[in-house]
C-alpha positions as CSV (number, residue, x, y, z in Angstrom):
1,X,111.4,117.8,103.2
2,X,112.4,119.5,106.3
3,X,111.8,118.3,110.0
4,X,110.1,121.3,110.4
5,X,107.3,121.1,107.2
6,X,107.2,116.9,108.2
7,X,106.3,117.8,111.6
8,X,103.4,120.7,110.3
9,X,102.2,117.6,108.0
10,X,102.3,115.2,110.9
11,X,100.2,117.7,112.7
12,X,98.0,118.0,109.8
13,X,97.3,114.6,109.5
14,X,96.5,114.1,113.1
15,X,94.0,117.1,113.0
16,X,92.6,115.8,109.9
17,X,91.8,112.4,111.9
18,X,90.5,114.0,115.1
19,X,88.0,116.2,112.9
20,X,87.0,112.5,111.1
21,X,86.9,111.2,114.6
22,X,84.9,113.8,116.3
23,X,82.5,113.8,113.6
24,X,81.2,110.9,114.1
25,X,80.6,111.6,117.6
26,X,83.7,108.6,118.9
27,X,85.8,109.6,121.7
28,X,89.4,108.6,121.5
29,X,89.2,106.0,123.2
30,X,86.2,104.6,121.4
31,X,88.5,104.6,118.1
32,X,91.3,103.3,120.2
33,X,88.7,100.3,121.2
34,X,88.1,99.3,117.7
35,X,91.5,99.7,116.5
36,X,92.9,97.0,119.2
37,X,95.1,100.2,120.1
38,X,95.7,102.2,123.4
39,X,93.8,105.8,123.6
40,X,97.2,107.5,124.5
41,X,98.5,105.9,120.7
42,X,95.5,108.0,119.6
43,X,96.0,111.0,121.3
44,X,99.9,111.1,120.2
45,X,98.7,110.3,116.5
46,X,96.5,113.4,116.3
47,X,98.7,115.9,118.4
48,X,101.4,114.9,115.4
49,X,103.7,113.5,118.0
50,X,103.4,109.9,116.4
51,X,103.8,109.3,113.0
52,X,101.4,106.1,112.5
53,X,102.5,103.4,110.3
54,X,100.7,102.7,107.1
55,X,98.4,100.1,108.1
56,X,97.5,102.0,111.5
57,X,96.0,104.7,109.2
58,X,94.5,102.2,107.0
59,X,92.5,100.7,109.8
60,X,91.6,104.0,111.0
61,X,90.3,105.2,107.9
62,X,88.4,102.1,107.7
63,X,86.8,102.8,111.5
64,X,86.0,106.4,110.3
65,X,84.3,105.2,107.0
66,X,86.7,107.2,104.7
67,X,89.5,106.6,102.3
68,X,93.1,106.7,103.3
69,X,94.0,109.8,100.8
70,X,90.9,111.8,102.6
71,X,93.5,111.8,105.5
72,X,95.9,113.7,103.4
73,X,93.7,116.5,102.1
74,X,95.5,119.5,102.5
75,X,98.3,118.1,104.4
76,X,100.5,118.4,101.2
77,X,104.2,120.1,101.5
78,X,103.3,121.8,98.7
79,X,99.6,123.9,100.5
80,X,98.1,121.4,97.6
81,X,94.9,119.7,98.3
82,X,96.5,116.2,97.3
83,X,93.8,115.7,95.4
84,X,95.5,116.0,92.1
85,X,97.0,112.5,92.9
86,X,93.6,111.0,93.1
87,X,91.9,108.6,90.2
88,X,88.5,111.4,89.2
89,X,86.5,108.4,89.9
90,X,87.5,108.3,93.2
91,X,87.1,111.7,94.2
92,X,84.3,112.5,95.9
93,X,82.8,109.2,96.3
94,X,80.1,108.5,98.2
95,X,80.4,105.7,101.1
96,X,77.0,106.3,102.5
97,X,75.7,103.4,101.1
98,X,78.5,101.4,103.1
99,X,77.8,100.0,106.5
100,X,80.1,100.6,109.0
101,X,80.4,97.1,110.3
102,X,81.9,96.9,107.0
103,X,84.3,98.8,106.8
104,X,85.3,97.7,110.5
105,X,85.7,94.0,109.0
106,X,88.0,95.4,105.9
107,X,90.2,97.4,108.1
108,X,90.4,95.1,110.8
109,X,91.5,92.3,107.8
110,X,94.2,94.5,106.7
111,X,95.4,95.1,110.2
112,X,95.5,91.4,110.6
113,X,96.8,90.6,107.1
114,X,99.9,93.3,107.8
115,X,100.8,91.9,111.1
116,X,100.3,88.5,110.2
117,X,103.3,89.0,107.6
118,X,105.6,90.3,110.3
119,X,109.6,91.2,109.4
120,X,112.0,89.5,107.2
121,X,113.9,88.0,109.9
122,X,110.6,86.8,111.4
123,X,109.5,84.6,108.5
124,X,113.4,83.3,108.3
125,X,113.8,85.1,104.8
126,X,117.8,86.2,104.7
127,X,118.6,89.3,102.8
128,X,119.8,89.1,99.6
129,X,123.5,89.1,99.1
130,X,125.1,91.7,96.5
């Protein structure tokens, strides 16, 4: 993939969050509140300047009450949907019946959970020597 198309994906991703985001009527720096993050952070992931880490986008998927891959949606290299990568069961679901606070506690779990691990070098593993 070329700088170029990553940096049109980047900036489909972050549109793709600041529609989510709007949507449900939160301000950046409301989602920044409840992500523990700063609003700038925000602003950088949906101008496509800052390419989030994994669990950032899990969390924020979890504030927005969506799934990771609905993220993704038409942000493929390819102009595919992505959804072709998505179990049928999942597509479409309907999290309605969720309640926010919810989804709040999962994502801020996983947030926890994935800093809590830290680096290799933190937990005093050594790399493996070949």
């Amino acid at each position: 993939m070329s700088t170029t198309s990553y940096q049109r994906f980047l900036w489909t991703v972050g549109r793709r969050i600041q529609s989510f985001r709007k949507s449900r009527g939160l301000s950046q720096e409301q989602l920044a509140e409840r992500l523990d993050m700063d609003r700038v952070s925000i602003g950088y992931i949906e101008q496509g300047r800052r390419s989030p880490k994994l669990s950032t986008l899990y969390a924020i998927a979890g504030v927005l009450g969506i799934h990771v891959y609905d993220i993704f949606i038409g942000a493929e290299p390819d102009g595919t949907d992505g959804t072709e990568h998505v179990p049928k069961r999942m597509r479409g679901a309907d999290h309605s019946g969720i309640q926010q606070d919810q989804w709040n506690l999962q994502a801020r779990r996983s947030l926890l959970a994935a800093e809590s691990l830290g680096t290799d070098k933190e937990r005093g593993i050594q790399p493996e020597s070949r």
